[in-house]
Structure formats: C-alpha cells, structure tokens
N, C-alpha and C positions, 0 to 999 in steps of 0.2 A: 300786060294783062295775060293770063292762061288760058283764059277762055276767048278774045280775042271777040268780042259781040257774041255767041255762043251763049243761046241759054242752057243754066244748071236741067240738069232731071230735076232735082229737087226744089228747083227754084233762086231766085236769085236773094230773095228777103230773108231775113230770119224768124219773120214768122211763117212763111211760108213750110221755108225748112222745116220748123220744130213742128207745124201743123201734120207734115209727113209723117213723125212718128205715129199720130193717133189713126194712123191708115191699119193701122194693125187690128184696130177693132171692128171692121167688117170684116177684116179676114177673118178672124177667131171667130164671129157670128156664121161666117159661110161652112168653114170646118166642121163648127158643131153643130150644123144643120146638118153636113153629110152624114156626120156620126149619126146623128139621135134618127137619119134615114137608114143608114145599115145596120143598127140593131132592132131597129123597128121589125116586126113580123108585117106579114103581107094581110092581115087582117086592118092594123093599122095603118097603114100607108097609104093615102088616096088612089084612087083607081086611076084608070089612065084618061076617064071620062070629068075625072072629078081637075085633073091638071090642068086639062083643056080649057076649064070654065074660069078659071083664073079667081075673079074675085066674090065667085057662087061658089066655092069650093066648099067644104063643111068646115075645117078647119076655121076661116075667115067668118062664114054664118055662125056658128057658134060663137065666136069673140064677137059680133056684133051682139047677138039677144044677148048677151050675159051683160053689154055694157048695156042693150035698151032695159034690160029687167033691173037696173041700178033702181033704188027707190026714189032717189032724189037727184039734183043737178050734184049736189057736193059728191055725192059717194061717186056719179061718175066722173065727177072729172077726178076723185080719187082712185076709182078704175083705170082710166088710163094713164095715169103716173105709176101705179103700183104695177099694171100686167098691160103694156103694150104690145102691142102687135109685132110678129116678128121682123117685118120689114121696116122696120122703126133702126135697128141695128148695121142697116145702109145709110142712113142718114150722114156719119162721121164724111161717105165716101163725096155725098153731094156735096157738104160745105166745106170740104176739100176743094171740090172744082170748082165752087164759088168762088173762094179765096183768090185760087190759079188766076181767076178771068181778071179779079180787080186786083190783081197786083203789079203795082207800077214796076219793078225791080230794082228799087235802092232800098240800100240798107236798113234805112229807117222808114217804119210803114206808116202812110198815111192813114188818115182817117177812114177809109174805107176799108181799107186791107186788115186796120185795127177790131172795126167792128166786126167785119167777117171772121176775124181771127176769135175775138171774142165767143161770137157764137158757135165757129166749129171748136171750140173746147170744152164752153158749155153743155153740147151736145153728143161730143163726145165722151164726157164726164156720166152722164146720163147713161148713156148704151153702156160703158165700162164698167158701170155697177150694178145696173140690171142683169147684162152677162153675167158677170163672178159671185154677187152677194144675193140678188134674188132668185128662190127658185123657181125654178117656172111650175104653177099647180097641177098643169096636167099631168106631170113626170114624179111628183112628188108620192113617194111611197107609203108615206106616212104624216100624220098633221105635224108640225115644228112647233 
C-alpha cells in the first residue's frame, strides 16, 4: 500500500474525494465578497462600528425586515430560497467537514457518509447557482 495507514488530504472514500471538488464554492463566495468589498466606495462599506456588531450590522438588519415585511409564510419562505443570506455560501464548507467526521475510510461509503454526501451536494448545488445564476438585487443595476 502507498500510503502505508496514512490518511489521503483528500480523504480516503470516493465520496469524500469528489465532495472536495465542491470546496470551490466557498472559495468563489469569499473571492467575490473581497471583490464586491474593493470596488465598493467607502460610503457603502460598513463602518468599523458596524463590523464589530456582527449580526446588528445593517447589512444583515436589512435582510431580516425585508424577510419580516414578506406578506405571508409562503413568500417568505419564497424569500429565503430566492435571496439568501450571504453566509449561506459557507455552508458547502460545513458539510464538507460533516462528511470528514463520519467517514469510515473504505471505498464504499456507508450509510452515513452517503447521506452526508447527499446533503453536501445538495447544498452545494444550491450556493452554485445562487452564486452564478442569481443576481444578487442590491447590485442589480437595472430590473431583468
């Protein structure tokens, strides 16, 4: 054997493995958080008071009243499928390390590893097209 007991970086299952790939989509979430912070003017960019407050930020107050001013239970929960919170685009990273925890390391993934696996693809199906296909309406220059 190559690795000799030695765990992979990657993992030793295959769903493990291929669940690595979808680590890409936090990264692309953090990137384009940097960007849309450096082109940001200094009007727009939370103060250094407002950073501190973490989830009293405006940013975050704002996405709450716009989901409490939903009219009904359906439009919100249609709000938060349609314009999630940005920190929703971490999520791939969490059930990533789910997976890690309950992966036995053979080949063939058990029933846990399966469902974990399930979910972090699901989830990151979800972030992967909210990234690329939705746009986010604060940014939006014009109506689509």
């Amino acid at each position: 054997d190559m690795l000799a007991g030695e765990e992979p970086i990657f993992g030793r299952s295959a769903a493990v493995r291929y669940a690595t790939v979808a680590l890409v989509i936090p990264a692309h979430a953090v990137l384009w958080w940097i960007a849309r912070w450096q082109v940001a003017g200094p009007a727009v960019r939370p103060s250094w008071e407002e950073r501190g407050e973490g989830l009293k930020g405006r940013w975050v107050l704002a996405w709450f009243r716009e989901l409490r001013d939903q009219p009904s239970w359906a439009a919100r929960l249609r709000f938060l499928f349609c314009t999630p919170p940005d920190v929703v685009a971490l999520f791939p990273a969490v059930t990533y390390l789910l997976l890690r925890c309950v992966d036995d390391g053979e080949d063939t993934p058990g029933v846990a590893s399966s469902a974990f696996f399930l979910v972090h693809c699901v989830v990151s199906a979800f972030v992967y097209v909210h990234l690329l296909f939705v746009p986010s309406a604060r940014y939006m220059a014009w109506e689509l």
